[in-house]
C-alpha atoms as one frame of an Amber mdcrd trajectory, in Angstrom:
protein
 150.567 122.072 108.559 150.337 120.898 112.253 149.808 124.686 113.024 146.647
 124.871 110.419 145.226 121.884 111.751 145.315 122.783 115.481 143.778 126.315
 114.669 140.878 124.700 112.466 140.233 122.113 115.497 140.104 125.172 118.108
 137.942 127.304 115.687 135.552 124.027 115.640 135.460 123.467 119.422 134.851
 127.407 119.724 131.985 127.282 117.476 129.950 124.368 118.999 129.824 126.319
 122.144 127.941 128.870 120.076 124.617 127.070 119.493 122.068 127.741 121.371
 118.662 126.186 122.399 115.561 128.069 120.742 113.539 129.362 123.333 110.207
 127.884 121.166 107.649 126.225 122.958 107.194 122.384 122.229 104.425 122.608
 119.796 101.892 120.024 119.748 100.716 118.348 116.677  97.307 117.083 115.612
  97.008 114.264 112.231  93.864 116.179 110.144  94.096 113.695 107.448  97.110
 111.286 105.280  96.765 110.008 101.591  97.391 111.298  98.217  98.696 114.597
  97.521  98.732 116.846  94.361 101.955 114.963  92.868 100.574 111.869  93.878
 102.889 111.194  96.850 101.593 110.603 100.020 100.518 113.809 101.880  99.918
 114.497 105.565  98.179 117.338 106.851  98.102 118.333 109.999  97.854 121.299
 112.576 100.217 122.854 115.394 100.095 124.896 118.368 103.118 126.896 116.808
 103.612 128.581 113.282 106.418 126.147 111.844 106.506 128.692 109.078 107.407
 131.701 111.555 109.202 129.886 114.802 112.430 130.628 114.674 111.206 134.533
 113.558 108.575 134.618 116.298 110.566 133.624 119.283 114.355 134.026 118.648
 113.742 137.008 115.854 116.157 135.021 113.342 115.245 133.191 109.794 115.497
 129.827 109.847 115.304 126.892 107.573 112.549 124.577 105.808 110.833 123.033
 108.269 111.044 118.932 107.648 108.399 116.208 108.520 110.274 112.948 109.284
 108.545 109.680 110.204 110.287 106.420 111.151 109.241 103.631 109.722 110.990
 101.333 111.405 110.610 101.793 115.092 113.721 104.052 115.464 112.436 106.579
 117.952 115.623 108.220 118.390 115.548 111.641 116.415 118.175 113.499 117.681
 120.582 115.853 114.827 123.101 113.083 115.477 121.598 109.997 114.646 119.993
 109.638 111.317 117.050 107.152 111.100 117.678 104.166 108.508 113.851 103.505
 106.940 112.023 106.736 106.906 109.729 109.123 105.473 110.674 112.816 104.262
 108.971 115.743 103.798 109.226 119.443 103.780 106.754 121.156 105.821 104.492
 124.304 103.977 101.481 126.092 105.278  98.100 125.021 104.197  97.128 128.975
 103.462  99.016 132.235 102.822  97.511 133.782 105.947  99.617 135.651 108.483
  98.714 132.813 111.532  99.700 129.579 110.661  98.166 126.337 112.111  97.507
 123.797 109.542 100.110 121.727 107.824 101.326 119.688 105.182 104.153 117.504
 103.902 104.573 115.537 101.235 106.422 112.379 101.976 109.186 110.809  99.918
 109.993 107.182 101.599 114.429 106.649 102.031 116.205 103.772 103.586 120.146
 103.565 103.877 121.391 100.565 102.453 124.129  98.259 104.672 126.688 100.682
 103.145 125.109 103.631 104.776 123.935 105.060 101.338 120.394 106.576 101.549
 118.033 105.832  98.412 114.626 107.167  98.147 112.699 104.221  97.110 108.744
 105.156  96.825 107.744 101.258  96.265 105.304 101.036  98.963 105.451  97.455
  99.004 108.823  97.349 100.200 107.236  99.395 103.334 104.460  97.544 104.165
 105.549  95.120 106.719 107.977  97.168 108.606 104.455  99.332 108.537 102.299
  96.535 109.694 104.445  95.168 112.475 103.827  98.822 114.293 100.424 100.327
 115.459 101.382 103.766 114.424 104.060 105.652 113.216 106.161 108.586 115.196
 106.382 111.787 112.634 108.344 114.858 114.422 109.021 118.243 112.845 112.662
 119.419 112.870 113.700 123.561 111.883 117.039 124.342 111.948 118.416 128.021
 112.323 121.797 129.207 112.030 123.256 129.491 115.806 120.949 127.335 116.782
 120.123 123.272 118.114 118.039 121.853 115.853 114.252 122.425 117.069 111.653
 118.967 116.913 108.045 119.265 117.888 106.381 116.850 120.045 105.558 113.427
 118.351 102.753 113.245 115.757 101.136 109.699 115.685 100.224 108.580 112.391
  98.181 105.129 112.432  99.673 102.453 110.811  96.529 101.160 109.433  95.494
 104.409 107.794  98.949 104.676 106.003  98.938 100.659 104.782  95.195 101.907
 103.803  96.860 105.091 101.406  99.377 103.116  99.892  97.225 100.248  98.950
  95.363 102.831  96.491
């Protein structure tokens, strides 16, 4: 049993040495517009300086993942793979248009927080979000894809004003 353990723990330690960092350029990101979306939740659109559809294929020539929209809502600036934010907004990331070069955006956003016991719930009652909302100026939104091998890759910081999303969920 001690045997099996020890191997899995070496086969672990071996395998973290395997990821790499994507050689993809920090893409910058530009808010085009946020409010209601097509299944009425709220919807930001916005553009890049990379295809998030295509990164992962276009510079490392591997598939990757969904890319994911994720917004902190509560000051937490820190969004590193390891550290999971506690009052946040969710979304995954699709292409505005079918065309072959990809630079507009959109995610639609499904608001979580993780309750004292560390259990996340998605809880779309704006209400609930509106003063952790209005005690901030604007909110930080950053773009995560994850590819097998790989760190995860985040964009630069998207600024979404806090007004303008107070204004959307007052509708």
């Amino acid at each position: 049993m001690n045997k099996s353990l020890g191997a899995i723990c070496v086969a672990v330690l071996l395998c973290t040495g395997c990821v790499k960092t994507a050689s993809i350029p920090p893409a910058d990101l530009t808010l085009l517009s946020f409010g209601p979306g097509a299944s009425q939740l709220l919807t930001a659109r916005f553009s890049s300086t990379v295809d998030l559809q295509r990164a992962f294929n276009d510079y490392e020539n591997t598939n990757q993942l969904a890319p994911t929209l994720i917004c902190s809502l509560d000051g937490d600036g820190d969004f590193s793979t390891e550290h999971e934010i506690a009052v946040k907004a969710e979304g995954r990331v699709s292409a505005s248009s079918d065309s072959q070069a990809n630079d507009r955006f959109f995610s639609e956003l499904i608001f979580y927080y993780r309750d004292a016991n560390g259990t996340q719930r998605d809880l779309n009652d704006y209400h609930a979000f509106k003063p952790l909302l209005a005690a901030q100026a604007s909110i930080p939104c950053k773009v995560r894809i994850t590819a097998y091998g790989y760190k995860a890759y985040y964009t630069h910081t998207l600024l979404i004003p806090s007004p303008l999303m107070l204004e959307q969920m007052s509708r």
